[in-house]
Backbone as JSON Lines, residues from 0, in Angstrom:
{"i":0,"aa":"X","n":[49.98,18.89,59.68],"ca":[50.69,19.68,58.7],"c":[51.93,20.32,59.32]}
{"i":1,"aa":"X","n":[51.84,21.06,60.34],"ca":[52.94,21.48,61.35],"c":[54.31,20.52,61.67]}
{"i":2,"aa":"X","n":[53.6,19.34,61.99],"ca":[54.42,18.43,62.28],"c":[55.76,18.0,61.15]}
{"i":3,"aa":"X","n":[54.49,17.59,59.75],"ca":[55.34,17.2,58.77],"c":[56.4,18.81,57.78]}
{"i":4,"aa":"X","n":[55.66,20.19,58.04],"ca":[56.81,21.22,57.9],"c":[58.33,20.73,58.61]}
{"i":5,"aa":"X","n":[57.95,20.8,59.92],"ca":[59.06,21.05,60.87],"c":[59.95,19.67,60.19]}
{"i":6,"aa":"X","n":[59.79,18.38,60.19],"ca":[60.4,17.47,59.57],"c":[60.8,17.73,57.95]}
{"i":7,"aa":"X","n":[60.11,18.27,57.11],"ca":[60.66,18.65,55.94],"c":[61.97,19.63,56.16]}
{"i":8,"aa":"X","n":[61.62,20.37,56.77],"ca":[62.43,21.9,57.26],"c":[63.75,21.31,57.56]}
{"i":9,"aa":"X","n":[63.58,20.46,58.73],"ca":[64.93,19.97,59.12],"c":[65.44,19.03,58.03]}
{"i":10,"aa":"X","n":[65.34,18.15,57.5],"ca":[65.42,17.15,56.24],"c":[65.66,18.22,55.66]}
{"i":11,"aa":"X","n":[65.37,19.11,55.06],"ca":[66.22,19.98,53.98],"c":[67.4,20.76,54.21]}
{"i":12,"aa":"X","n":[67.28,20.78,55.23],"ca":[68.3,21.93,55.6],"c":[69.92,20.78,56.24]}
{"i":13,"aa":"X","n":[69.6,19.53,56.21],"ca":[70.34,18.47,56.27],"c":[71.49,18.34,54.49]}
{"i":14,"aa":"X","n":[70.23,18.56,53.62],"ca":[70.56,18.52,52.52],"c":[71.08,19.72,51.92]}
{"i":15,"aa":"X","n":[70.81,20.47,52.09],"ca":[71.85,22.01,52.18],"c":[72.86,22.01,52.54]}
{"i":16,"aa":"X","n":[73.47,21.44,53.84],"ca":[74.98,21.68,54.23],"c":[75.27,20.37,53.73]}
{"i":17,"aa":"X","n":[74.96,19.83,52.75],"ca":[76.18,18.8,51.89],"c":[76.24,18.89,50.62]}
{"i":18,"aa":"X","n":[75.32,20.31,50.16],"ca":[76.0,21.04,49.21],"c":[76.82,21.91,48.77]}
{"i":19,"aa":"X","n":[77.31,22.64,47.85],"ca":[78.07,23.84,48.04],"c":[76.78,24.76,47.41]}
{"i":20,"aa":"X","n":[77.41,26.07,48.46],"ca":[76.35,26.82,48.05],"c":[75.94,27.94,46.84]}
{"i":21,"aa":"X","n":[77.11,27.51,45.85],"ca":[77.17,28.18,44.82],"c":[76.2,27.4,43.64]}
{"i":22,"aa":"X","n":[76.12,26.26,43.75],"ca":[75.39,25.2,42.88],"c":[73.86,25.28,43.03]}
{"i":23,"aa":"X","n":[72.99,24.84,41.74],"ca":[72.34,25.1,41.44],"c":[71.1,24.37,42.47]}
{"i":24,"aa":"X","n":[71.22,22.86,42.59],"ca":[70.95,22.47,43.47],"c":[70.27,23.4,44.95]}
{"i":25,"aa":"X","n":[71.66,24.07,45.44],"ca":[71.73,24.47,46.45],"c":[70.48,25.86,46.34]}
{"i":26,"aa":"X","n":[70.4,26.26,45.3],"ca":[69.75,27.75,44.75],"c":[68.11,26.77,44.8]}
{"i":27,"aa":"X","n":[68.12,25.62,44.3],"ca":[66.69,25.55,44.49],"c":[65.79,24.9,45.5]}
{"i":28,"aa":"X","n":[67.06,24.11,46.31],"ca":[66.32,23.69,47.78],"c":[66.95,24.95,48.36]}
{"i":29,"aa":"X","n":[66.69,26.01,48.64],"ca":[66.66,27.07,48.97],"c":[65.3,28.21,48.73]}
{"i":30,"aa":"X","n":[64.91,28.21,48.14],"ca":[63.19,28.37,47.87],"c":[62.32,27.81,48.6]}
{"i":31,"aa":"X","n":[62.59,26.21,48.35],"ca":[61.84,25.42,49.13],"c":[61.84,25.92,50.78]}
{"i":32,"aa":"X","n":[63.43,26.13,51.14],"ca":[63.76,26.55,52.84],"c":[62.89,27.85,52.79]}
{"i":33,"aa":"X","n":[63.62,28.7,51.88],"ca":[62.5,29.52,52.78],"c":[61.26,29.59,52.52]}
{"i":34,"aa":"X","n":[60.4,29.18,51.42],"ca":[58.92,28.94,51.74],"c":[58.27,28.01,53.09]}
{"i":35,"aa":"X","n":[59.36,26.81,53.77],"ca":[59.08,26.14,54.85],"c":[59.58,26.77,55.98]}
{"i":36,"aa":"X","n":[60.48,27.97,56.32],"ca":[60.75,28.95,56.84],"c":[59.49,30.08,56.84]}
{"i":37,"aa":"X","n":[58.63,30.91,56.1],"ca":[58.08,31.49,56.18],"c":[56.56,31.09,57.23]}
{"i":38,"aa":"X","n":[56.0,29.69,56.28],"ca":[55.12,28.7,57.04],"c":[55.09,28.22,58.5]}
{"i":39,"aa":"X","n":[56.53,28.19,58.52],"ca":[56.4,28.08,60.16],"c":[56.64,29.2,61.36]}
{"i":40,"aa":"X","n":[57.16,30.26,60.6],"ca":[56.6,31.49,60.91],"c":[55.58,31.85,61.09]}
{"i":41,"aa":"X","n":[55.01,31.55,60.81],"ca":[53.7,32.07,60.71],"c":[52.83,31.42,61.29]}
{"i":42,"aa":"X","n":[52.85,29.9,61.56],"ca":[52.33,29.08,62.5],"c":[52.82,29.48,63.75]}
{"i":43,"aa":"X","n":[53.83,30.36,64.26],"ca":[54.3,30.42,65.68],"c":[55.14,30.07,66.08]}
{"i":44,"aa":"X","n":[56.3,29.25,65.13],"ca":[57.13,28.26,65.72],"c":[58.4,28.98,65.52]}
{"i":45,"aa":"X","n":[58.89,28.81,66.74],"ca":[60.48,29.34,66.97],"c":[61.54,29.16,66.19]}
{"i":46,"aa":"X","n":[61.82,29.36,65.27],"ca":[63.06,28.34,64.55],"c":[64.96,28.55,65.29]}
{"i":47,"aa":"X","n":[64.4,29.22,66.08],"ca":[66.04,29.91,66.03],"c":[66.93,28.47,67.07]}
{"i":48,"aa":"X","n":[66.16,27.24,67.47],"ca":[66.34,26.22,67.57],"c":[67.14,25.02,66.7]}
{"i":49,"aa":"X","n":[65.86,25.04,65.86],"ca":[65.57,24.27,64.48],"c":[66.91,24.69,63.45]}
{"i":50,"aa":"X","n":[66.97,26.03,63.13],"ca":[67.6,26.58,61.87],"c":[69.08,26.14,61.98]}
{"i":51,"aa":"X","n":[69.43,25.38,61.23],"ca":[70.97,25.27,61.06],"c":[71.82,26.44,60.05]}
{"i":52,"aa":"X","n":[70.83,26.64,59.01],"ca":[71.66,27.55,58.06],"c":[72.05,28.99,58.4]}
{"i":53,"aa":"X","n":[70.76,29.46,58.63],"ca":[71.05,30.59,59.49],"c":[70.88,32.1,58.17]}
{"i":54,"aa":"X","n":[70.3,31.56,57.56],"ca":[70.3,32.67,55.94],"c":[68.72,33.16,56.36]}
């Protein structure tokens, strides 16, 4: 489960910076980030690696 977060996490956050962030799009894979942001928090995992967006 860990494994496939961290790969969603990054895969989304791929798809975030080739949106603009005013769009709606952008507002709802943004939920998704941070619910896969919180999860791996909480599993232990460092993101300050991982995180491209930085929100």
């Amino acid at each position: 489960m860990l494994k496939l977060s961290v790969e969603e996490y990054s895969r989304l956050q791929g798809y975030m910076l080739l949106v603009e962030k005013d769009s709606e799009v952008y507002k709802a894979m943004k939920v998704r980030y941070t619910e896969l942001k919180i999860i791996l928090t909480a599993s232990g995992v460092n993101l300050t690696e991982l995180d491209r967006i930085k929100e």
